[in-house]
N, C-alpha and C positions, 0 to 999 in steps of 0.2 A: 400794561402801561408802566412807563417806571415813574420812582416816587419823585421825580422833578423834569422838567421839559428842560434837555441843553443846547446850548448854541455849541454845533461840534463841526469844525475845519475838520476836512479828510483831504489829506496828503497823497496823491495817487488817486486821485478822486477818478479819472477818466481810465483809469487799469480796468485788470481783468480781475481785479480784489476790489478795486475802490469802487467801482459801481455799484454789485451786489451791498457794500457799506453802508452808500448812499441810499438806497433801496429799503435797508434798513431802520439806518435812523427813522428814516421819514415815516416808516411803517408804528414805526415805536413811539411816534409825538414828538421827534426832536424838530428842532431845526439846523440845515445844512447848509457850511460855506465850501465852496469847492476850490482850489488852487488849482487853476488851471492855464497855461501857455498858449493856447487854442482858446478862442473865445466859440468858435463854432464850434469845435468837439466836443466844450464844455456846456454847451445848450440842447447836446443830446439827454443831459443829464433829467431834464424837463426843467419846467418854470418854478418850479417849490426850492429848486438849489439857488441859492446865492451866488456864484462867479466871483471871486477876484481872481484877476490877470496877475502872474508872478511867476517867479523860475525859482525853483527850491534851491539853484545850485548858487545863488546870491542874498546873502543874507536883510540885503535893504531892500531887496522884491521882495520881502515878504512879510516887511511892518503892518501891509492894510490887513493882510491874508489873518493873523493872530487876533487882532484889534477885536474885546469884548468875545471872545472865546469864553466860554466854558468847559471843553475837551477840546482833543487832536487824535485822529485816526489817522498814522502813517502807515501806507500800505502801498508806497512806491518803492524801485527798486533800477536798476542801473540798467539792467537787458542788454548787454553789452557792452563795448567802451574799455574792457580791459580791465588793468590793474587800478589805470587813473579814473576811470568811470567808475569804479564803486567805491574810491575814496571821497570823490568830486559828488555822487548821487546818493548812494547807501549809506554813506556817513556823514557826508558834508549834506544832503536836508535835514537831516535828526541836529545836526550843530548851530545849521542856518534858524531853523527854526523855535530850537528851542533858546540862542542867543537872540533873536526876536521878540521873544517873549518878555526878556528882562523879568523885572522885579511881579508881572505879571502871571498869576494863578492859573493854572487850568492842569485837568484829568487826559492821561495820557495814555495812550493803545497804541503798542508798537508792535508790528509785524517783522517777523527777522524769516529763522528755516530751519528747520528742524537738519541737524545735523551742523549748526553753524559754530561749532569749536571744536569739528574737526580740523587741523591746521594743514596737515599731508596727505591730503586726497591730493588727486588731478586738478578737480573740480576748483579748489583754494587756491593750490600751486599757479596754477593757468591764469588766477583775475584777481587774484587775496579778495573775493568777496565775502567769504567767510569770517575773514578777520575787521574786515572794515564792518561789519555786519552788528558783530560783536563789541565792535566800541562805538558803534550806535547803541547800543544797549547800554553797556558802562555809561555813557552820555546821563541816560534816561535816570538812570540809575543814582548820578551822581546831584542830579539836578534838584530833589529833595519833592519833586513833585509827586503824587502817588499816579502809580504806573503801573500797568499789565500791559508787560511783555506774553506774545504770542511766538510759536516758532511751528507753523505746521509744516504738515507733511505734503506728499507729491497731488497736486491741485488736479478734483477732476477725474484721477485714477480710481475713483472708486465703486464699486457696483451699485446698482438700486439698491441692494438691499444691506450697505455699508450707511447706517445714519445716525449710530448711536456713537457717539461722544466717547471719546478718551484722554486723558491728561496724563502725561509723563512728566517728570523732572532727571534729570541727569545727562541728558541728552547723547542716549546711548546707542542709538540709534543711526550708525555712520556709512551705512553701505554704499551708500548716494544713488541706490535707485529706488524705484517704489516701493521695495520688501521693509522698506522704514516704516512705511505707512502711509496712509490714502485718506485725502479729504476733500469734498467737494466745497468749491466757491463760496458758495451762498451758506454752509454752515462755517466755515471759517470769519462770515462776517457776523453771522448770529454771534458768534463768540466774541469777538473785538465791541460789537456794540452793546451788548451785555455787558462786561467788565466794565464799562464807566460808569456803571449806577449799583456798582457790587462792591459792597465790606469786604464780601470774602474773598473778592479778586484782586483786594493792594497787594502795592507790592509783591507781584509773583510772576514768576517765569516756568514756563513750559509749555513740552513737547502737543501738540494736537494733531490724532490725527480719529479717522471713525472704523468699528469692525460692525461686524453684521450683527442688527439689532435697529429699534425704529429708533429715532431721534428725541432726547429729550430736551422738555421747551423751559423748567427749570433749570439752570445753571449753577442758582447758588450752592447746592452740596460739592456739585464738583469742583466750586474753585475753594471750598471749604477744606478741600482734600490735600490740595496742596502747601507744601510748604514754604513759609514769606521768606525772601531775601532778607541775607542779613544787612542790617541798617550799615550802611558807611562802606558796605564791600562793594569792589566794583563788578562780581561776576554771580552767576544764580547758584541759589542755595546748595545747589548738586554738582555742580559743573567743576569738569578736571580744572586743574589748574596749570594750565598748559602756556601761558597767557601772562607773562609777568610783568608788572608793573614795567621798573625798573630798564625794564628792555623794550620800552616801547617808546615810540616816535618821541621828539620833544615838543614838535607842534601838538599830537596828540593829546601829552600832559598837560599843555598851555590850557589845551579847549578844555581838559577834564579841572583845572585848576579856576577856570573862567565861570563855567556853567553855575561849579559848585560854591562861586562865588554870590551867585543869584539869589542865592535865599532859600529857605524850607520852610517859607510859613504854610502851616496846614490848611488842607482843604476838607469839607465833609461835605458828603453825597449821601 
């Protein structure tokens, strides 16, 4: 059980991540609001999730969705749509919602991908979802809230007998197929709903993905292993630096200049 029960929004609640999430929480004593566009798709979730109706890609749908939060699990993603689709989804609901937030406290879990500050793949060139990806993270980052950033690996690709936990930093890992590494669903959300009730998961960024070995149900050595982001950087502690300020959008700046207006009063879990 963890040492407090939270009221935790999952973003992407009716995904192929945000279920297993909610499944999660619920398993572990939380309680769950779900954001959801569908009120029927979101009642498959069962009767223990809360439902608010809202569109992550509008910042005023999504005043009720925060309201009296104690976390946020984002774990939506654009699934198409282009260039403008994961400016508009990938990045604009990490903006929408954490400019909803306002002057308002809460522990934050963000799903990004393992591989997402390669900038010259196909895969980026094709949708810049990598990059918009990534300043959903600086977003997170810059907001003063404590945060664990996730980036796993290829969902689902992995054997039965892949269940044992790994943590990268560097995010070295660019080939863009499954030799990155493999993780299933449901431990991807053991992970995200762990790090809201872990010291040793602030503040940190990295790679997840599992090799052959059983699964461990302690977490905190491993996010002990890693190392925190520097306070006030916008990018993970390992991460090239490929990415520079200076050359980035000026609406970008605005929201990175906006967010980090919001405040950094601490939180403790």
């Amino acid at each position: 059980m963890p040492e407090r029960s939270l009221n935790i929004l999952v973003v992407g609640a009716t995904g192929s991540i945000g279920r297993p999430v909610v499944a999660e929480a619920l398993a572990r004593g939380h309680s769950v609001k779900a954001l959801v566009r569908d009120t029927r798709k979101g009642r498959t979730l069962g009767s223990s999730v809360n439902l608010v109706l809202g569109d992550l890609t509008e910042e005023a749908s999504v005043q009720m969705a925060v309201r009296d939060v104690d976390a946020i699990v984002f774990t939506h993603g654009s699934n198409g749509g282009g260039k403008a689709g994961s400016e508009r989804v990938d990045y604009g609901g990490v903006r929408n919602v954490l400019a909803a937030l306002g002057p308002q406290r809460a522990r934050i879990a963000l799903m990004t991908a393992i591989g997402v500050t390669n900038r010259t793949g196909s895969y980026n060139r094709s949708t810049e979802a990598h990059d918009w990806k990534r300043r959903g993270e600086r977003l997170v980052r810059a907001s003063g809230l404590p945060y664990t950033i996730v980036r796993p690996g290829w969902f689902d690709y992995n054997d039965a007998d892949q269940q044992k936990l790994v943590f990268l930093q560097g995010d070295t890992r660019q080939s863009g197929t499954p030799s990155d590494g493999v993780i299933a669903r449901r431990l991807i959300a053991q992970v995200l709903v762990a790090s809201l009730t872990s010291e040793a998961a602030r503040n940190k960024t990295f790679e997840l993905v599992a090799e052959k070995g059983p699964a461990q149900h302690d977490l905190d050595p491993l996010f002990a292993t890693l190392a925190a982001d520097k306070t006030g950087g916008p990018d993970a502690v390992r991460d090239i630096d490929n990415m520079p300020l200076r050359d980035e959008p000026e609406r970008v700046l605005g929201d990175l200049d906006a967010i980090r207006a919001q405040g950094t009063t601490e939180l403790s879990f």
